[in-house]
LUMBALUM-768778 format. One record per residue: x, y, z of N, C-alpha, C, O, CB in turn; residue number from 1. Coordinates in steps of 0.05 Angstrom, whole numbers. Glycine has a CB too. Layout:
REM residues N
X, Y, Z, X, Y, Z, X, Y, Z, X, Y, Z, X, Y, Z, NUM $
...
REM end
This chain:
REM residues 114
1576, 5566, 1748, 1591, 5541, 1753, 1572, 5519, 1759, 1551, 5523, 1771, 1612, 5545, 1776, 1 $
1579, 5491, 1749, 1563, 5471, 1755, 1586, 5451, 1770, 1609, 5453, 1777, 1547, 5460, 1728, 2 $
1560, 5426, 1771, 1584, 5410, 1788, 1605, 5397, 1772, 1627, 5391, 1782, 1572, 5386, 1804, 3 $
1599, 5395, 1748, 1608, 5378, 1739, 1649, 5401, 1728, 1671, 5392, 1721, 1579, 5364, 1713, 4 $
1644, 5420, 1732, 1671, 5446, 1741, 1683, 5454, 1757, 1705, 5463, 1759, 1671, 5466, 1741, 5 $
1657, 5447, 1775, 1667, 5432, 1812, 1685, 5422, 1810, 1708, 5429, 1807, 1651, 5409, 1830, 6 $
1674, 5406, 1811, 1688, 5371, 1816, 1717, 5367, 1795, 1733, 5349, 1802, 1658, 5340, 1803, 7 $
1724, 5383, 1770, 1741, 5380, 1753, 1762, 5395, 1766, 1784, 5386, 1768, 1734, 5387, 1727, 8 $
1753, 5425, 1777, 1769, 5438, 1795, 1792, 5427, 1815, 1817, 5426, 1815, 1752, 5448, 1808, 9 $
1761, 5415, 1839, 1776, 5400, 1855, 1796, 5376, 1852, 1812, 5370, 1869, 1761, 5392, 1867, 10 $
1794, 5364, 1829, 1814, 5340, 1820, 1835, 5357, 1808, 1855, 5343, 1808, 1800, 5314, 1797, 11 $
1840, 5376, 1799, 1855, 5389, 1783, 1882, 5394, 1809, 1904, 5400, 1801, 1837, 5418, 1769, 12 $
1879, 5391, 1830, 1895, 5388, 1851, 1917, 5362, 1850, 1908, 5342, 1838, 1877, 5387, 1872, 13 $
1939, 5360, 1860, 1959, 5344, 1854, 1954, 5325, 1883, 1954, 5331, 1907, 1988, 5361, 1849, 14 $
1950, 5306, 1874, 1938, 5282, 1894, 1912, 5270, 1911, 1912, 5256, 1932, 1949, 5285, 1908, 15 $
1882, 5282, 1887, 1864, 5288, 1906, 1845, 5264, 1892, 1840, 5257, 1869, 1853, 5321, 1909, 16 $
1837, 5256, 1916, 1816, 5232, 1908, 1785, 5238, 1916, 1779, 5254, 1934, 1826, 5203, 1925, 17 $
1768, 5227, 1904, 1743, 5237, 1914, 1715, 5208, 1923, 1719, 5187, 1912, 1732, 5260, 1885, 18 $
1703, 5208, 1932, 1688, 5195, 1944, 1656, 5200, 1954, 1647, 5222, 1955, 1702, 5192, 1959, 19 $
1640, 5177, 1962, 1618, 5193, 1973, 1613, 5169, 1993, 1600, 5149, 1987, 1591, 5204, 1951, 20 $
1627, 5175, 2020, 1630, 5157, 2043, 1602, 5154, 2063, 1592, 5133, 2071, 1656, 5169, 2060, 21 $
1594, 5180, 2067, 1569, 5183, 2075, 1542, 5167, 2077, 1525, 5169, 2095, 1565, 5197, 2065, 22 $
1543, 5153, 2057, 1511, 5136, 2044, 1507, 5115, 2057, 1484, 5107, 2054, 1510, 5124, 2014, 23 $
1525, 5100, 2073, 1535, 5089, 2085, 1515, 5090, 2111, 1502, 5070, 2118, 1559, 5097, 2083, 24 $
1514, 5116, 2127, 1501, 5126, 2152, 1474, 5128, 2149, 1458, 5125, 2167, 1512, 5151, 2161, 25 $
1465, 5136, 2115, 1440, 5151, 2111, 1432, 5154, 2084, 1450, 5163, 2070, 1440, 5177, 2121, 26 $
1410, 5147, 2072, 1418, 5148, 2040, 1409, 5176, 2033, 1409, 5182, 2009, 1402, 5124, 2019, 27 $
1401, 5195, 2051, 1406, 5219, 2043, 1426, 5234, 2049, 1424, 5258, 2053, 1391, 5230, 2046, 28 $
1450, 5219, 2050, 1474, 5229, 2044, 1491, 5225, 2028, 1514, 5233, 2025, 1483, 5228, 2057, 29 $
1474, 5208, 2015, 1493, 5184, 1995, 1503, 5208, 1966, 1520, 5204, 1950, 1464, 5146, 1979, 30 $
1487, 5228, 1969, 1500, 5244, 1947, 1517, 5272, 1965, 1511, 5296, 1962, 1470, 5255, 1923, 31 $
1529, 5266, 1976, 1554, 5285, 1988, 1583, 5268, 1973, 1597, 5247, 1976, 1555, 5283, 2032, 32 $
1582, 5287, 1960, 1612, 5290, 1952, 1638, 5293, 1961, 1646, 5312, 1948, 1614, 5303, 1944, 33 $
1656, 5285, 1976, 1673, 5294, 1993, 1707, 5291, 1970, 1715, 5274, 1955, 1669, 5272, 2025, 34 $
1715, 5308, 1977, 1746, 5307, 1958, 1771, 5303, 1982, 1774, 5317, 2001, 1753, 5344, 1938, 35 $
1781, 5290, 1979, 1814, 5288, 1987, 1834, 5286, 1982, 1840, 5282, 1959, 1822, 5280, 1995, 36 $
1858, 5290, 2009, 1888, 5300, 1992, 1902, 5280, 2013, 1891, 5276, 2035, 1900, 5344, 1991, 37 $
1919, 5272, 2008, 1936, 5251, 2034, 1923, 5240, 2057, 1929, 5242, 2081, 1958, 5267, 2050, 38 $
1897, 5224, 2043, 1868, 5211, 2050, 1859, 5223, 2075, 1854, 5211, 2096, 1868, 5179, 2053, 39 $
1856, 5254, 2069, 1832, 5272, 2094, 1825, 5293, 2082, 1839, 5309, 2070, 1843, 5284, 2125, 40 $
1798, 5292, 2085, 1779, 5313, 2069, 1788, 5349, 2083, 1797, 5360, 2103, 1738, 5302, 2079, 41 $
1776, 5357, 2047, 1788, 5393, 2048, 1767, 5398, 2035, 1771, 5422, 2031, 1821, 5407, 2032, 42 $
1744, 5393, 2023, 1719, 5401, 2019, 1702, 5383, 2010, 1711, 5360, 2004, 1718, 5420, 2005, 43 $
1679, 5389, 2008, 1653, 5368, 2002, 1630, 5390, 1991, 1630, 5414, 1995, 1640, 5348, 2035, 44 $
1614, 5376, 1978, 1590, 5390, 1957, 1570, 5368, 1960, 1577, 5347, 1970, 1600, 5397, 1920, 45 $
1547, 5370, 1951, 1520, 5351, 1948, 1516, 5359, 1921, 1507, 5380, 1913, 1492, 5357, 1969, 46 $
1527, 5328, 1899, 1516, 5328, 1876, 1494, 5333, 1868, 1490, 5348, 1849, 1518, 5313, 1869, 47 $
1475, 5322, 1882, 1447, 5331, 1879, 1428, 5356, 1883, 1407, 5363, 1872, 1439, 5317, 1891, 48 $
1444, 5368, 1905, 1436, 5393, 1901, 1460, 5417, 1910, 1467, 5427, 1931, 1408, 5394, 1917, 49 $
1467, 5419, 1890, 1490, 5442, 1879, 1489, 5462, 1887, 1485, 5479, 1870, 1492, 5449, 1854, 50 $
1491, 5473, 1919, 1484, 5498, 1925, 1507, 5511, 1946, 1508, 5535, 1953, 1455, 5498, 1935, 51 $
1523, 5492, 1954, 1541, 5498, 1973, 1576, 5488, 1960, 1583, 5484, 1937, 1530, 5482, 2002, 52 $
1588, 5487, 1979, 1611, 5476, 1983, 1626, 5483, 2012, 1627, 5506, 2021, 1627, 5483, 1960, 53 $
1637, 5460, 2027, 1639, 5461, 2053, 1677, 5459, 2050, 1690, 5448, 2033, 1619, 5434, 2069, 54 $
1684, 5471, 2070, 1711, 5478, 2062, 1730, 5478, 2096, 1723, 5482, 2119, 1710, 5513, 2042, 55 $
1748, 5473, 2087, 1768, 5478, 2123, 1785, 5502, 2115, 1793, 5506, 2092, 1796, 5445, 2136, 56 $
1789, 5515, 2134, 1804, 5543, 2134, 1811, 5536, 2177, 1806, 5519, 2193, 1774, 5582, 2120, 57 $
1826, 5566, 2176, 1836, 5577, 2204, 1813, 5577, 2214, 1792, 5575, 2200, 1851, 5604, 2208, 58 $
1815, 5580, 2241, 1795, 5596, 2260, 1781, 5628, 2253, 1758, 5635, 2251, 1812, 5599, 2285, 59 $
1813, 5647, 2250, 1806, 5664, 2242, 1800, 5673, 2217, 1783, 5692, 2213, 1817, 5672, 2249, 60 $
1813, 5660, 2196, 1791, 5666, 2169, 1764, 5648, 2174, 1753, 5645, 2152, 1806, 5654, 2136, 61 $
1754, 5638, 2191, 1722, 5630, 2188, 1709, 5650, 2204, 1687, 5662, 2202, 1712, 5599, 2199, 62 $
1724, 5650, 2216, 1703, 5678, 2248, 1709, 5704, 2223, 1690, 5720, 2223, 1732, 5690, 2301, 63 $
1728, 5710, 2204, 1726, 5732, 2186, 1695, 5727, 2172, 1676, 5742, 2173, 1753, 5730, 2163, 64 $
1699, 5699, 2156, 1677, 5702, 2135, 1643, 5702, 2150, 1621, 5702, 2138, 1682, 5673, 2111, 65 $
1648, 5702, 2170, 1622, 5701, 2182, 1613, 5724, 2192, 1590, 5732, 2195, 1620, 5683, 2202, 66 $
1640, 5738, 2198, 1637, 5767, 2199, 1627, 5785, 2172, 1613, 5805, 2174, 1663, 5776, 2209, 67 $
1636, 5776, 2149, 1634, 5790, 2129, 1613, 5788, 2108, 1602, 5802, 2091, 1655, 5788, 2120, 68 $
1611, 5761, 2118, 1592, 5751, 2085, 1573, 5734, 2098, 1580, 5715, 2112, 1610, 5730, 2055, 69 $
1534, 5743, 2091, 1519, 5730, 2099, 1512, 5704, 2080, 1496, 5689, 2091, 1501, 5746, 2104, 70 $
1520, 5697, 2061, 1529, 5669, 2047, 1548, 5643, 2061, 1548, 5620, 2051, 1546, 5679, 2023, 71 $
1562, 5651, 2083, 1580, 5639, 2093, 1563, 5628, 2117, 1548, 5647, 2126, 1605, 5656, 2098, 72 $
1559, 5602, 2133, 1538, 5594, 2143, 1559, 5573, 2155, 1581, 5571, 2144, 1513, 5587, 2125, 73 $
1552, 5559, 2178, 1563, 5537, 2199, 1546, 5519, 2187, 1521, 5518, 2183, 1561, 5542, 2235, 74 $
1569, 5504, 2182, 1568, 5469, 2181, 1564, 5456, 2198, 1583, 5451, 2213, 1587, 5455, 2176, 75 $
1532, 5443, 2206, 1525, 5437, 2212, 1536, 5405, 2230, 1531, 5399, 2254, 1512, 5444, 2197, 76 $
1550, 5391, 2213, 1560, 5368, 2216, 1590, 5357, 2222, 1598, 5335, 2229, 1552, 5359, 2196, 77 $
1602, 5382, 2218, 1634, 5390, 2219, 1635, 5409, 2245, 1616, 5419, 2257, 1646, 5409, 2190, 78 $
1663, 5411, 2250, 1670, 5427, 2281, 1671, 5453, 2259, 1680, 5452, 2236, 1708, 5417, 2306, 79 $
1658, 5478, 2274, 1651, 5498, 2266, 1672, 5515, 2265, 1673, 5534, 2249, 1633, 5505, 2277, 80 $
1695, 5507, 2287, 1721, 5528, 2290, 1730, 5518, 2257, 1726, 5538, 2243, 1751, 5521, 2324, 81 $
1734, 5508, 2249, 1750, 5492, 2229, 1737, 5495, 2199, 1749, 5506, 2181, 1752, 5460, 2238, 82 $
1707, 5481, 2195, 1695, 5479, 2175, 1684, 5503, 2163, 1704, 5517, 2168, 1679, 5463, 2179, 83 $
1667, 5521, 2151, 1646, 5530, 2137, 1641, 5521, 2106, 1655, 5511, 2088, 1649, 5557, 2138, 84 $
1608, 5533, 2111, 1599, 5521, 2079, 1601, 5554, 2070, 1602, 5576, 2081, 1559, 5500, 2073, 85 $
1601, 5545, 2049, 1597, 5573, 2026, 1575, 5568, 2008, 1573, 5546, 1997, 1625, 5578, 2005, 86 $
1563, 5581, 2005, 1532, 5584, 1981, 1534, 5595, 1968, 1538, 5618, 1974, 1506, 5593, 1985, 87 $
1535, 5586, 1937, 1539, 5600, 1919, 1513, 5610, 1911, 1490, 5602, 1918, 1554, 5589, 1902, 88 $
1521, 5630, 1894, 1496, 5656, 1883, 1487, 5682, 1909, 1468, 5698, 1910, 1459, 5635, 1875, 89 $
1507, 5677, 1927, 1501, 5694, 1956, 1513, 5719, 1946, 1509, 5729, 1924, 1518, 5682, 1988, 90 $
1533, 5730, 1970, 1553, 5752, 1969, 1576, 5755, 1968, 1588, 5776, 1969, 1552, 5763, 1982, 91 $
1587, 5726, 1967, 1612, 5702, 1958, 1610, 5699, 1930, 1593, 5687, 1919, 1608, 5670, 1971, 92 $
1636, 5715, 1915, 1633, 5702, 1891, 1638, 5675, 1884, 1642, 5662, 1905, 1645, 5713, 1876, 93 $
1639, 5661, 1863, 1640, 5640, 1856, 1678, 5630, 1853, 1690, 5609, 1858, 1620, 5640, 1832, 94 $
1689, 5657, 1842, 1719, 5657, 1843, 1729, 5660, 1865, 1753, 5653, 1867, 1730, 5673, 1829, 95 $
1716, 5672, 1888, 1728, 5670, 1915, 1723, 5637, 1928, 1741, 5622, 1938, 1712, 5694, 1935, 96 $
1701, 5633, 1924, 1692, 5608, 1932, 1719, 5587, 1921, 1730, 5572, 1938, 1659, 5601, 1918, 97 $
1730, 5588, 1893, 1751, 5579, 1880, 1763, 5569, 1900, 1766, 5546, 1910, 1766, 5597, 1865, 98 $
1774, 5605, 1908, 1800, 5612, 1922, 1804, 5596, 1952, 1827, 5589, 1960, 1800, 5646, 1925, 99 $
1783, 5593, 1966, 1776, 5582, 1988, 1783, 5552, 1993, 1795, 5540, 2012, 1751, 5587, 1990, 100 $
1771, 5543, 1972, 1773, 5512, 1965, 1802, 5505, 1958, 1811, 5483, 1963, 1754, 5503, 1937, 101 $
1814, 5522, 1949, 1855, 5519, 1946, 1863, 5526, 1972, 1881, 5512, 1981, 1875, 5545, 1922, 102 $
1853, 5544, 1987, 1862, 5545, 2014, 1857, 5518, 2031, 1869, 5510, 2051, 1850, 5569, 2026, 103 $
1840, 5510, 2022, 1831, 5478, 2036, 1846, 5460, 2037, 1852, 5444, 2055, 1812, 5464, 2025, 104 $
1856, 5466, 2003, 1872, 5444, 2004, 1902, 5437, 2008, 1916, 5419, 2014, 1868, 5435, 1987, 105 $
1903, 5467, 1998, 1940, 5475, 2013, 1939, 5466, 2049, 1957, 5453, 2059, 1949, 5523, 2010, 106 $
1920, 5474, 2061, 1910, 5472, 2093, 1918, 5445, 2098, 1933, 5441, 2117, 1875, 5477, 2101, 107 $
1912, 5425, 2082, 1905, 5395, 2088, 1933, 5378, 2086, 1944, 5364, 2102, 1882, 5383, 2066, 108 $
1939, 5390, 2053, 1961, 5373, 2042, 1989, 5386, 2067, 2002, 5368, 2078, 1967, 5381, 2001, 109 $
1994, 5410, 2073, 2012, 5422, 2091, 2009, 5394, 2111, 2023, 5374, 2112, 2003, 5457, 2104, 110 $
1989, 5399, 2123, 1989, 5379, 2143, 1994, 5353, 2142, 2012, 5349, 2157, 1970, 5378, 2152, 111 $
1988, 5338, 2133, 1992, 5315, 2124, 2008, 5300, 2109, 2006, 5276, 2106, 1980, 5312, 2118, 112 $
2029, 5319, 2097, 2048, 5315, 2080, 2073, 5305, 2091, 2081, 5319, 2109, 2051, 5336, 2067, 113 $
2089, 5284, 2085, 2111, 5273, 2103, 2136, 5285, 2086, 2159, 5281, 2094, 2111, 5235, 2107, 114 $
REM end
């Protein structure tokens, strides 16, 4: 997968806008990708270097994937109960990674939805 299947993915969602708000703070952030759904982010990637994707889930499916899979890593910049990144080419497939990123966004739009 590249970004550019990423990113088609993530828009393939019913109401999702995308942005790179970041660059703003730092221009080495200026290539973070961030996607949204009822204007609040459910994952983000770095165009530039294509190696993750950062995602919101439960508490307990993140304390799972951290239990399970050494590909699954704390986000550094996000509240950790909430966020993880995923690395692709790890022990995470790439179709789970998918699957994760729809959980994001079902997570988000639920919430936010009037």
């Amino acid at each position: 997968m590249d970004i550019e299947q990423f990113r088609n993915y993530c828009l393939s969602f019913e109401g999702v806008t995308e942005k790179t708000p970041f660059g703003k703070f730092a221009t080495r952030f200026s290539s973070v990708l961030v996607f949204y759904v009822c204007g609040h982010m459910f994952c983000m990637t770095d165009i530039d270097d294509f190696h993750y994707a950062v995602v919101k889930n439960t508490p307990e499916k993140i304390a799972e994937l951290h239990e399970s899979r050494r590909s699954c890593e704390r986000q550094r910049n996000m509240s950790a109960k909430y966020w993880i990144q995923l690395n692709f080419g790890g022990d995470i497939s790439a179709a789970e990674i998918l699957r994760l990123v729809e959980q994001s966004y079902q997570i988000v739009k639920a919430k936010y939805s009037k």
